[in-house]
C-alpha positions in Angstrom: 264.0 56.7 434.5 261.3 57.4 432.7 260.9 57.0 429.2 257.8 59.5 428.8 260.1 62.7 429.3 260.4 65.1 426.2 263.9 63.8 425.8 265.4 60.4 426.9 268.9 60.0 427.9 269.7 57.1 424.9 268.3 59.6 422.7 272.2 60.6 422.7 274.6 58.2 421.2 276.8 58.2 423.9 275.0 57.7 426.7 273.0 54.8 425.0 276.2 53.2 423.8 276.3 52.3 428.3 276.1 49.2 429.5 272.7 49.1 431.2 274.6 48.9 434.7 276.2 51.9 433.8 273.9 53.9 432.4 271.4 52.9 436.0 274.5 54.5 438.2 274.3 57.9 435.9 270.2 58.1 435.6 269.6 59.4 439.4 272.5 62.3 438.5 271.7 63.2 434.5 269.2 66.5 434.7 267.1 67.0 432.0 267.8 70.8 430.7 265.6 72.7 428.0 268.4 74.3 425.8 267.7 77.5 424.2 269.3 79.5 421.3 272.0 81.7 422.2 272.4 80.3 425.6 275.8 80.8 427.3 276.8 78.1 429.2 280.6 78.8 429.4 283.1 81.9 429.1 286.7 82.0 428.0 288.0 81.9 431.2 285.6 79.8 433.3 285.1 76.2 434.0 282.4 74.5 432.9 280.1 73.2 436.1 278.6 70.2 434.0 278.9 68.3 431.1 276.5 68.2 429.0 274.7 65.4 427.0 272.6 67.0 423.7 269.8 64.8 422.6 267.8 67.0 420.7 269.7 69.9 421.0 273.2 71.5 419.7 276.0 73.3 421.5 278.6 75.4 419.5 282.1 75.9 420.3 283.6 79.0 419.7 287.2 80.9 419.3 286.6 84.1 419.8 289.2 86.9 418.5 290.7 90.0 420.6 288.9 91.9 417.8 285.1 90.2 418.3 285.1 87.9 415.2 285.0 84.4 416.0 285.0 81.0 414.5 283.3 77.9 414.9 285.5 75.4 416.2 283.1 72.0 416.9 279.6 71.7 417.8 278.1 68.8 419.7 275.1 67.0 419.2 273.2 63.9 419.7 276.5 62.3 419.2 278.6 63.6 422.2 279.1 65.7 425.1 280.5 68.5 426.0 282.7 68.4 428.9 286.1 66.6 427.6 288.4 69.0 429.3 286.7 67.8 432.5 288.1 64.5 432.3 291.3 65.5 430.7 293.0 67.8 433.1 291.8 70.9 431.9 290.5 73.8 434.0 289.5 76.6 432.7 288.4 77.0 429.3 289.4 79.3 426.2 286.2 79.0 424.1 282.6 80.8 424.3 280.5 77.6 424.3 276.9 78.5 423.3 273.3 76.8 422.4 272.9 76.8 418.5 269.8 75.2 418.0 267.2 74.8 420.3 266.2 71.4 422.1 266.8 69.0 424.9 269.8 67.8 426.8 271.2 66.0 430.3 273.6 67.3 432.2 275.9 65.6 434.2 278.0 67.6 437.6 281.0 67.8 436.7 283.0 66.0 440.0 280.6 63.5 439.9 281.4 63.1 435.7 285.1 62.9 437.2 284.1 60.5 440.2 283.0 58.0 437.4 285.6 58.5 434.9 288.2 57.5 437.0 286.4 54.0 438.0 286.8 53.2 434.9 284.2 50.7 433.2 283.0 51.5 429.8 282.1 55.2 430.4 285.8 56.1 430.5 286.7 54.1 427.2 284.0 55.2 425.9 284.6 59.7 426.6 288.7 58.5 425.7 287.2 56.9 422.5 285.3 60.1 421.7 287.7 62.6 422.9 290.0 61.0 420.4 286.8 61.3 417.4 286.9 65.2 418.4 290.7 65.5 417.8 290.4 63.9 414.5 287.4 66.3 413.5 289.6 69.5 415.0 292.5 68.5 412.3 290.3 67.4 409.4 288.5 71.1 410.5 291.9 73.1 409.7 292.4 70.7 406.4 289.4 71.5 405.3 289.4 75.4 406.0 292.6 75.5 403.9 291.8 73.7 401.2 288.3 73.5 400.8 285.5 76.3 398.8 283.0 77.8 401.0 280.1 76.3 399.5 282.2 72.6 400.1 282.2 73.9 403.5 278.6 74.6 403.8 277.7 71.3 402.3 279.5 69.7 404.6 278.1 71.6 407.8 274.1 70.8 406.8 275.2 67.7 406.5 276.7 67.4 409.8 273.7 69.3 411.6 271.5 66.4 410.5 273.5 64.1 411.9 273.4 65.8 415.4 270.0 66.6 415.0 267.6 64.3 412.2 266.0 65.9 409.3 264.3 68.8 410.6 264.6 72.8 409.9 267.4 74.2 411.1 266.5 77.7 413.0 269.4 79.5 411.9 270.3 82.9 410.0 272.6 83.6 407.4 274.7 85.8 409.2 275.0 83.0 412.1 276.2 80.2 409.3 278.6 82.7 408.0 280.2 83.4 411.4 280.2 79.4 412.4 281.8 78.9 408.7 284.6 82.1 409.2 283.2 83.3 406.2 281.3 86.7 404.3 277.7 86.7 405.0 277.8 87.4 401.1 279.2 84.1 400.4 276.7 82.6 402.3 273.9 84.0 400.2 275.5 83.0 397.2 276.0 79.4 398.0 272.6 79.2 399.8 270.7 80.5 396.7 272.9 77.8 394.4 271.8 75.0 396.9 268.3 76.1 396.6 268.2 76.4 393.1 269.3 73.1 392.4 266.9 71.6 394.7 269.1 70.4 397.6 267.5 72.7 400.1 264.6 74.5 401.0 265.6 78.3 402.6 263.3 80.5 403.6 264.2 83.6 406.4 266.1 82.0 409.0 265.0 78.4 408.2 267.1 75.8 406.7 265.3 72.4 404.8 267.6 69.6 403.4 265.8 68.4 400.7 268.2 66.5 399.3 270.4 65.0 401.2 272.7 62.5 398.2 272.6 65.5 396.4 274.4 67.7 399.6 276.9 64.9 399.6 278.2 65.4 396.1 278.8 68.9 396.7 280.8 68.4 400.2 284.5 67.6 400.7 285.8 64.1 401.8 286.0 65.7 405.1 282.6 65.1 405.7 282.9 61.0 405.3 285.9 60.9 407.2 285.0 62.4 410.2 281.6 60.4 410.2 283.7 57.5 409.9 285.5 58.5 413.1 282.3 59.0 415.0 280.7 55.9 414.0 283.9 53.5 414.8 283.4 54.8 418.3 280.3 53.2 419.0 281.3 50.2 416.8 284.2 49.9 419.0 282.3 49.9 422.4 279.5 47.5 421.0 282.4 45.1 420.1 284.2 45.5 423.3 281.0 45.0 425.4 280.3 42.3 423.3 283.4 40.8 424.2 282.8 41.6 428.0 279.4 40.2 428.4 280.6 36.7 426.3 283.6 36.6 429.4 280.6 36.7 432.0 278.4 34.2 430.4 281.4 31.6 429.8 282.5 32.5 433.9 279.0 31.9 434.5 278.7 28.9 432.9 281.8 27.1 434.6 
């Protein structure tokens, strides 16, 4: 595959975290799909026809109430996929999955997704590996909600978004943060105008600029580090095991 597209496929975490091998039987199958904002790519009630595979792009999961407020529950970035209740029995799903902020992505049919999976290899340790990262961040999520101030909350969300996306502005209103957060647009404002004041970010109408980014983290919540952690032990794990693998093949090799 070619490396000159406007997104590659090891430009997302998971996907590059393949053995080569692997990551050759996917290539053929992964389409490269211009995401934009607002995008619905799944209703409560539907099943998702792919999975998808951000790598310059993110895709928000929502809960959405019988009265029309909704909640962020999870977004996915470079770091992940969407598409875990694919592989893990689901059918249809309860959320409103939607494009937050604009970009690239791959996406993957979803039998075929399931075709591989269950051959097992590295591509299903690795999804079980991440699934297991997401139910960790889905817990630390209802800690942190409960415990946690708004602008803790905030913090912690920038910081998140430049993980999943790099330092870059983020295209996004204050009334959209404020329903991702669960929280009064007011609040928003507040914390936003606190942030910018003490020269963390740079906010202008719609557009979000981390500034500084040390400074973001002593204002966040613990949650933040912890769910990083989680994240990153995923790929650490896979580069270990893989290690591992390939030093089995050499020593078979060598006999």
């Amino acid at each position: 595959m070619s490396t000159f597209h406007p997104s590659h496929p090891t430009h997302n975490r998971l996907l590059a975290a393949l053995p080569p091998i692997e990551l050759d039987d996917l290539a053929p199958h992964l389409e490269l799909v211009h995401l934009l904002p607002g995008d619905v790519l799944c209703k409560p009630g539907e099943t998702l026809p792919y999975a998808y595979f951000p790598t310059s792009s993110v895709i928000s999961i929502h809960c959405m109430l019988e009265n029309g407020a909704s909640s962020e529950l999870t977004s996915v970035g470079r770091e992940g996929m969407l598409g875990v209740s694919l592989f893990m029995g689901g059918e249809a799903t309860q959320n409103w999955v939607s494009v937050q902020s604009a970009g690239y992505g791959y996406r993957l049919n979803a039998a075929f997704l399931l075709q591989e999976f269950n051959e097992g290899g590295m591509l299903q340790r690795l999804l079980l590996r991440y699934s297991q990262a997401l139910i960790t961040e889905a817990v630390q999520n209802v800690v942190c909600s409960r415990y946690h101030t708004a602008q803790q909350r905030l913090c912690r969300w920038l910081l998140s978004m430049l993980d999943r996306l790099g330092p870059q502005d983020l295209i996004l209103t204050q009334e959209s943060i404020a329903s991702i957060l669960g929280v009064r647009r007011e609040s928003v404002t507040a914390i936003a105008r606190k942030l910018l004041e003490a020269g963390t970010i740079c906010y202008r109408r719609g557009h979000i600029m981390v500034i500084d980014q040390i400074g973001l983290q002593k204002e966040t919540c613990e949650c933040y580090k912890k769910v990083k952690k989680e994240f990153d032990q995923v790929f650490d794990e896979v580069k270990t095991c893989e290690k591992v693998r390939q030093n089995s093949i050499n020593a078979a090799n060598a006999l």
